[in-house]
N, C-alpha and C positions, 0 to 999 in steps of 0.2 A: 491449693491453687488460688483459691477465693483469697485469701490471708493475701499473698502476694497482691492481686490486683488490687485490695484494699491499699495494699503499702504505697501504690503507682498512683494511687485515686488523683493524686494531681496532676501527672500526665497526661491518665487519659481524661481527665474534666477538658483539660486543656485540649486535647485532639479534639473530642466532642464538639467544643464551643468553634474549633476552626473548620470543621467538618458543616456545622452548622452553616456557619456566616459562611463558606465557599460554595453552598450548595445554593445559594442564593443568587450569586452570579452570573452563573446560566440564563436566567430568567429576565436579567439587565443587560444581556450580552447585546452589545450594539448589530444593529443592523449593517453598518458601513461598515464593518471586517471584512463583509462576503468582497466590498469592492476591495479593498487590499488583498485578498486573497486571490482574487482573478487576476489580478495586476502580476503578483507575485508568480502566479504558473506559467504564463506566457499562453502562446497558441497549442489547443489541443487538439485531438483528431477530429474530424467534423465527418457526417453521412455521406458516402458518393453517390448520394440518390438523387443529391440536391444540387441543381446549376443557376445563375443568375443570370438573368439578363438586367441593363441598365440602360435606362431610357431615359440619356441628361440633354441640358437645355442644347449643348453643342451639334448633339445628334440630330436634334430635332432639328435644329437649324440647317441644317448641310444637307437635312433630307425635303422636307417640307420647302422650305425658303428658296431653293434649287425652282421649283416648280409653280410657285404661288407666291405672292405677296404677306404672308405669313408674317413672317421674321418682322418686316415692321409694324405691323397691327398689334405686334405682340413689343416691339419699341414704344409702341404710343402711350400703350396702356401702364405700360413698367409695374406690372403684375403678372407674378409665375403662381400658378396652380395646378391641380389637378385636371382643370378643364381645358387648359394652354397645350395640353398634351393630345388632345381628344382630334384627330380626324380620321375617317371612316377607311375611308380607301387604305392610309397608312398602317393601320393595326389590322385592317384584314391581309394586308400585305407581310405584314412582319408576322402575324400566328400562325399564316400559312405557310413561308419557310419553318415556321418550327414546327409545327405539326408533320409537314412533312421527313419527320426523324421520330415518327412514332412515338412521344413525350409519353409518360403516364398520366401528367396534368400539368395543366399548367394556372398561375394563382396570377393576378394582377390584381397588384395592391393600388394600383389608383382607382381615386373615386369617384366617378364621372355617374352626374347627377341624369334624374330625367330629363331637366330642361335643355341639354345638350340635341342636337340635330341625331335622329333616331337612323341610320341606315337600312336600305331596303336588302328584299332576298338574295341579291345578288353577293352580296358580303355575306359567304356561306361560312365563311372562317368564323366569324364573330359570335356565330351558332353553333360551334362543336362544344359537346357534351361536356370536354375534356378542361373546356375553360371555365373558370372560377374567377366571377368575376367580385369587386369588394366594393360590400357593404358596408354601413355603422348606421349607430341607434340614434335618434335626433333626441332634440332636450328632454320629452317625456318616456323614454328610455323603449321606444318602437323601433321595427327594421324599418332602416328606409332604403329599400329597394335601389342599387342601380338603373342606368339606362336600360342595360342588357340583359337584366335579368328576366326569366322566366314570369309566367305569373305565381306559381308556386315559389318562386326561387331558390329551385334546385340545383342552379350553377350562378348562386349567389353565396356569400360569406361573410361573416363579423369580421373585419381588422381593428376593431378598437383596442387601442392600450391603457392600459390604468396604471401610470406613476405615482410612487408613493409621496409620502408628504413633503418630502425635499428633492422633488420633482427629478427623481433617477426612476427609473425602470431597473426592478430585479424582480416581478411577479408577474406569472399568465395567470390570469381570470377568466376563462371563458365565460360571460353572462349567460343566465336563463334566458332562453331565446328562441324563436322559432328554426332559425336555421345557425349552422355551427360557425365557428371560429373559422378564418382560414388556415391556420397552422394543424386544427383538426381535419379540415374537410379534404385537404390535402393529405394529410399523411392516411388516412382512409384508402386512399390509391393506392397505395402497399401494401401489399401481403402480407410485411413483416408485422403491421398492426391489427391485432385481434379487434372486433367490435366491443368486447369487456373492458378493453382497457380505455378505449375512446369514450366511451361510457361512466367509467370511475372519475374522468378528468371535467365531466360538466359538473360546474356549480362549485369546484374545488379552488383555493388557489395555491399553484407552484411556485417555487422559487426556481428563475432559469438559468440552467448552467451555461451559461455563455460559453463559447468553445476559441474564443477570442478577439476581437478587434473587426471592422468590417473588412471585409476583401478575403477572410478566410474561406469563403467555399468558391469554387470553378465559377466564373465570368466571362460573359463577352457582352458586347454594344452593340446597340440595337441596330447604329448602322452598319455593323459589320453583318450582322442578322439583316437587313434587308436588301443589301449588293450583293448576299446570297454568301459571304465569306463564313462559313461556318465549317469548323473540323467535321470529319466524317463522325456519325454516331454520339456526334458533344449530346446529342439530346435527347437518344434510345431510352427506353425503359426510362427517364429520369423525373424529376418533380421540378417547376423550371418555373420559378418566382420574377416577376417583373416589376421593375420599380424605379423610381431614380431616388439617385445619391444627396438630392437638393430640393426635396418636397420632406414635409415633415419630419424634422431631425429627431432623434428622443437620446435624453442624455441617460446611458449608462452606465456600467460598472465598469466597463472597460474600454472606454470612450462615446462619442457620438455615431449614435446609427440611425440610418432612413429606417422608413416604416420596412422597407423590404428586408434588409436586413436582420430585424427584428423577428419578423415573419419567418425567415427560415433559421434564424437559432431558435425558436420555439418548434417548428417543423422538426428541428434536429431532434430537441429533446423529445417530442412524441416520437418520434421515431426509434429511437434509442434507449426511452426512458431514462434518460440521464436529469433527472428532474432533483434538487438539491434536497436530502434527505436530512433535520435537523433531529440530532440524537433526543430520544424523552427524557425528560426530567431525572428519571430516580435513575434513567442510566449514565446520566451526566455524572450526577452525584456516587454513584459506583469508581466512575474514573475518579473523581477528583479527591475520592477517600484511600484508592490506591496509591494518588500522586504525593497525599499528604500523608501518606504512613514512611512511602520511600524518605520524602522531604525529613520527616521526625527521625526515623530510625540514622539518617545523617548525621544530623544535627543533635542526637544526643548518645553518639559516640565514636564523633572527633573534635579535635579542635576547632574555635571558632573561624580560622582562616579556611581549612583544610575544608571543613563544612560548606562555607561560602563558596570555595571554588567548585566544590561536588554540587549546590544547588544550581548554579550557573549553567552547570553540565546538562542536570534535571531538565532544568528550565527550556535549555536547547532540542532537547530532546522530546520533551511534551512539547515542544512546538512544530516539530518535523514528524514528531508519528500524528498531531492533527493535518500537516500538512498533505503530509503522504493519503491519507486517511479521505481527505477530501478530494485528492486527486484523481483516487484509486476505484473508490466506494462511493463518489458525490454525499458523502455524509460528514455532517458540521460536527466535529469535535471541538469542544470550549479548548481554546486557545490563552484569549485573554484570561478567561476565568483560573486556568491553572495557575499560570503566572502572576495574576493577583494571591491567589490562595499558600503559593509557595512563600510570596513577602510577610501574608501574615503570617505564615508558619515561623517565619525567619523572626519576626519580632514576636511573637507570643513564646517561642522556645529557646530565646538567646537570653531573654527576659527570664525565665524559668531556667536556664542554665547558671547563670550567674546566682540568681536566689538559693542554687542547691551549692554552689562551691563559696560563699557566704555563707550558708550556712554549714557544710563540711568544714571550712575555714575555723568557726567557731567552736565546730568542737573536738576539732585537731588542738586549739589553742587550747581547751578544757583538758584536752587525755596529755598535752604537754605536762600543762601544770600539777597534776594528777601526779604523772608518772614521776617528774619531780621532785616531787613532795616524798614520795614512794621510795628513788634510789636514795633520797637524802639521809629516810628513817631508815634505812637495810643500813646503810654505810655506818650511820651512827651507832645502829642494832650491833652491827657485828667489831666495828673497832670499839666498842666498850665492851664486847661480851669475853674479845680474843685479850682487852688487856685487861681482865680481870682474871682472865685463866692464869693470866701468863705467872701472877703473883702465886698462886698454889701448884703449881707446877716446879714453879722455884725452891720453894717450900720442899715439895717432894723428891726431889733431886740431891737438896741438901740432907735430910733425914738419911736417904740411901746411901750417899755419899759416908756421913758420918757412922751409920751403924756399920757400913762395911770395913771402913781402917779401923771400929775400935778398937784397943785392947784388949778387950774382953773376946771369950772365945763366941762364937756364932756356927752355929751347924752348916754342914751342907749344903743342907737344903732352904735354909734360911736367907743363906748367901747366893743362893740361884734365884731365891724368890726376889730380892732387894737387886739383883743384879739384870734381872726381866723390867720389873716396876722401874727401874731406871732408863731402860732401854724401850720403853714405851713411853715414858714421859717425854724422852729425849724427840721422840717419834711425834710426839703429841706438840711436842715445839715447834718443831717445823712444819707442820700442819698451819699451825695457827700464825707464824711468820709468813707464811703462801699466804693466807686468808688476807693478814693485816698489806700484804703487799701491793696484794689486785685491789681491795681496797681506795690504796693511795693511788694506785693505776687511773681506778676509775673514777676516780674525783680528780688527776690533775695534779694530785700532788706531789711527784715525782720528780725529784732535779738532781741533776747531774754535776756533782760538783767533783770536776775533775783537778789533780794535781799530781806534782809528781810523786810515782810508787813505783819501787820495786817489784815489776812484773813477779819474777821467779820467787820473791820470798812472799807473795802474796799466795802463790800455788803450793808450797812449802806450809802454810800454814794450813789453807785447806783441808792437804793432805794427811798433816799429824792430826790434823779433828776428825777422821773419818779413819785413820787406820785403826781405832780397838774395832770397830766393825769388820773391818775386813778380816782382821786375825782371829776373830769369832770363827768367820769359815775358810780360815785357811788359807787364803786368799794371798797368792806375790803381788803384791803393788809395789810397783817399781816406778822411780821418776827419773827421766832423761831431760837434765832441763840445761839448754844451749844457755852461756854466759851473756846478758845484752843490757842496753844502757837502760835506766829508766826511762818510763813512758807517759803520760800527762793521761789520768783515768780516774772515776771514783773508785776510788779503794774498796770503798764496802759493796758495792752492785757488783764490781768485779768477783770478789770473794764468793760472793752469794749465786754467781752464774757457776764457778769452777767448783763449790759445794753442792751443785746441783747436779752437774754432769759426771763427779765422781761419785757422788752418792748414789746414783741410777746404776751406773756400771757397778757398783760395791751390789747392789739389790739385786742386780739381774743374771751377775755374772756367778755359776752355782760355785759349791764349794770345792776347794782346792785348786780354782781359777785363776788365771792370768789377768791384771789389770795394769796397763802400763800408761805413764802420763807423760807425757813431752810436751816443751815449748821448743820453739825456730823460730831467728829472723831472717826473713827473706824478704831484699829488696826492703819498699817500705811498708812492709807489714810486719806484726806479732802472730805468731802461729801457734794455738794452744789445742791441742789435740787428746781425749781419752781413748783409747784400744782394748777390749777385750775379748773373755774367751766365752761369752753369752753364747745363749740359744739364735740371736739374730733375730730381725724382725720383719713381718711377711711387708712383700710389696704392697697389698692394700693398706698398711697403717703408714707407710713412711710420709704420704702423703699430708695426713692429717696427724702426727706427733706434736706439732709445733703451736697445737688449736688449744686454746682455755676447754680444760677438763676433760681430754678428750686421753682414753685409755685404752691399748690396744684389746684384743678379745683373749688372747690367751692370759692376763699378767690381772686380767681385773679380779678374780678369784685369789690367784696363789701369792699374789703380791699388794701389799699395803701402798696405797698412794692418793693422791688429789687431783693428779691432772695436770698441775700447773705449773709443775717444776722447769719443764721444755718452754713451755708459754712464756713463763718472766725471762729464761735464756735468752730468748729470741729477743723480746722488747728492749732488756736493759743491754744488750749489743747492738740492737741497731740505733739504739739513744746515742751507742757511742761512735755509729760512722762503719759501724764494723758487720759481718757477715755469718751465719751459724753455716754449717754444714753434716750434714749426714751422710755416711755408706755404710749398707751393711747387709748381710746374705745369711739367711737359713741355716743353723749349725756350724756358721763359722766365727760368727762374734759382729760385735758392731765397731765403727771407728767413726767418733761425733766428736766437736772441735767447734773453734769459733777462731774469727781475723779481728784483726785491730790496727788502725792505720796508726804510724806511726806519728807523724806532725800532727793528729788527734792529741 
């Protein structure tokens, strides 16, 4: 196993080093994704704990201006603040309808200073427990007290927001401080929040999960809350933030929102604890060494298109399970980072692909050259080895030839002996004509030089070179050969197919056998057919008879051969346009043939 990873050492260097530089990423991951990502989910479910009131400039006008001289003192000055908002009688009027709906709290995010006109006992509203009234820290980072507040300021609270450097809001800070937060001091009024967890969140900072856009959680206007228009139970059991839409904007991740609104997506998240959970480090790098194995094992076993379209896939994918991921779980799975780390997978291993088929390339071209060289010297090996035979075989043919018509007398057994030694030489000829054939086969050098010949006297000759064989065993060979015109063929390839197919049938067919030869013209074809009375041949060989070297299982023992005799059949007929054919069954003989067109 080691041995192997050794042999890969370049792959995996190469994972390594992109394992490395992705794991990096995480760490540079932009802060401004979180706002595209909020963009991208649209509005989520938000707490039903939490209602709105809005207390804008219009209201205030229609209610105040009605009554007083207000609306133009506040024309003169042509400044809207927090203090523009502030009359006594009006707010103990409007906490009093809501209080009378049993609120759990209620939070007012404006900030009305001491120097505001202070109301006496009789504004009993302005004194319930239930209100929270909002604080912030002056320049040397002290509470500065509201009007309302207590001397302790126990229905007092921090609204300060802290925007980051390119002044969006996506973090709660609650400061070190004597008194809490209001998005704390409020969700404290629910049961659903433990005192542990209100506890864990000072001195921490969160990233807020916005839950979308302003106007997401249940509204009504103030003047509809002080003409007493308010639905039954809008404000039971609820937490009931007040604020307007046009006092302190803060830009965030999912547009422009008042201070109030802010206040209750931070409410939402203590509530809820939906607070944005950014995955650790070495588990970022966990994913992104799974994203970049998936990306590799791609990329180094398909093609370079095929690969490309699968990472695109990849790519989609690691962005939808982060998306999901964060929707689901408020937890930041690296997005960017994947999709960076896929590109450089994509160029570090197309890089590394190409260098491996460049060099595969190279020594494909080497085992070319190689092998080459190799068929050149076999070829050369065996057409000098086959014509140097050919010469002492000649030789011994002739000696046999001559000692057997001498006139002198020669024994028996002498004459058996010279008349075997000839009939193995004979054997040993055509061996080495197969050899010298495929040879020229396999170098190319093969041409067909057709003209006209008499079909039938070419099969006529065949046959008287192969009858002392057959009359060794016995053997009727009989020829049926139709009268036809000549045909345009090389002579000698033809010869050498029809000495094939009758020599096979003379070998196979036992003795005292039937071997019949016929030619037929039909239409435009030459019909040359051998028939005999053989053993037959199993359905498994018929298939593969016609394959270089290939011999069935029963004939490789009891019969002398090379293999090749079917095989040059086959080639030097289809050289000529023409067709082989076999049928044959078990115990009843075989019937092989071949076609030849005639305008060939």
């Amino acid at each position: 196993m080691f041995d192997r990873i050794w042999q890969a050492k370049g792959l995996w260097l190469r994972i390594l080093f992109c394992w490395a530089l992705g794991s990096t990423f995480p760490a540079f991951d932009e802060v401004k994704q979180y706002d595209t990502r909020f963009r991208l989910r649209g509005t989520q479910e938000v707490s039903k704990q939490i209602v709105m009131v809005y207390f804008d400039q219009e209201d205030w006008n229609a209610w105040v201006g009605a009554s007083q001289n207000w609306l133009r003192t506040l024309k003169e000055t042509n400044e809207l603040n927090d203090a523009s908002f502030w009359r006594t009688a009006v707010w103990n009027r409007l906490l009093g309808n809501i209080l009378a709906q049993d609120p759990r709290s209620i939070g007012v995010s404006f900030v009305f200073n001491p120097n505001l006109p202070r109301p006496d006992e009789t504004q009993r509203y302005l004194f319930d427990p239930r209100v929270i009234w909002a604080a912030q820290l002056d320049n040397e980072g002290r509470v500065a007290l509201p009007l309302m507040a207590t001397s302790y300021g126990h229905n007092a609270a921090l609204v300060d927001l802290r925007e980051d450097e390119d002044r969006v809001l996506r973090r709660f800070s609650p400061p070190l401080a004597p008194i809490p937060h209001m998005a704390i001091k409020l969700a404290e009024s629910s049961a659903q929040v433990a005192p542990q967890d209100v506890n864990a969140l000072i001195g921490e900072s969160r990233t807020i999960n916005y839950r979308g856009p302003k106007g997401v959680f249940p509204s009504i206007s103030a003047l509809n809350v002080l003409q007493g228009r308010v639905p039954p139970a809008f404000f039971k059991d609820k937490i009931v933030i007040i604020g307007s839409s046009q006092l302190s904007a803060y830009h965030t991740p999912v547009g422009q929102m008042a201070r109030a609104d802010v206040i209750a997506q931070t409410t939402d998240n203590v509530l809820a604890k939906r607070w944005i959970k950014r995955t650790p480090l070495w588990l970022s790098s966990i994913y992104l060494l799974a994203v970049l194995l998936l990306a590799v094992a791609v990329l180094t076993n398909y093609p370079q298109m095929v690969a490309a379209v699968f990472l695109v896939w990849i790519a989609l994918g690691s962005v939808a399970l982060s998306l999901w991921v964060f929707d689901s779980f408020y937890i930041w799975l690296p997005a960017y980072s994947a999709l960076m780390l896929e590109v450089v997978a994509y160029v570090v291993f197309i890089g590394y692909q190409l260098s491996l088929k460049e060099n595969q390339t190279w020594r494909l071209e080497q085992e070319k050259h190689l092998l080459s060289e190799l068929d050149q010297l076999r070829n050369n090996f065996v057409s000098l080895i086959s014509h140097d035979l050919k010469t002492p075989i000649a030789k011994i043919q002739a000696i046999c030839d001559r000692l057997m018509t001498s006139p002198k007398e020669v024994s028996e057994e002498v004459r058996e002996g010279l008349s075997s030694v000839r009939k193995e030489s004979m054997e040993l000829h055509r061996y080495i004509q197969s050899i010298l054939q495929i040879s020229r086969l396999e170098s190319n050098k093969v041409q067909v030089r057709k003209e006209p010949i008499d079909f039938n006297e070419v099969v006529e000759k065949a046959v008287t070179q192969l009858r002392p064989l057959s009359q060794d065993k016995r053997q009727r060979l009989a020829m049926d050969l139709e009268p036809m015109f000549s045909i345009e063929a090389d002579g000698v390839l033809i010869q050498e197919v029809i000495l094939n197919l009758v020599e096979n049938a003379v070998k196979y067919t036992p003795n005292d056998g039937d071997i019949q030869v016929q030619t037929n013209e039909i239409d435009d074809k030459v019909i040359f057919t051998v028939k005999d009375s053989g053993p037959g041949i199993p359905e498994q060989d018929k298939e593969h008879l016609f394959e270089k070297f290939f011999r069935g299982q029963a004939q490789q023992s009891s019969i002398k051969g090379t293999g090749l005799g079917l095989f040059l059949v086959k080639y030097f007929i289809e050289l000529h346009g023409g067709e082989v054919f076999l049928e044959s069954e078990l115990g009843k003989g075989t019937r092989v043939g071949f076609t030849l067109p005639l305008e060939a």
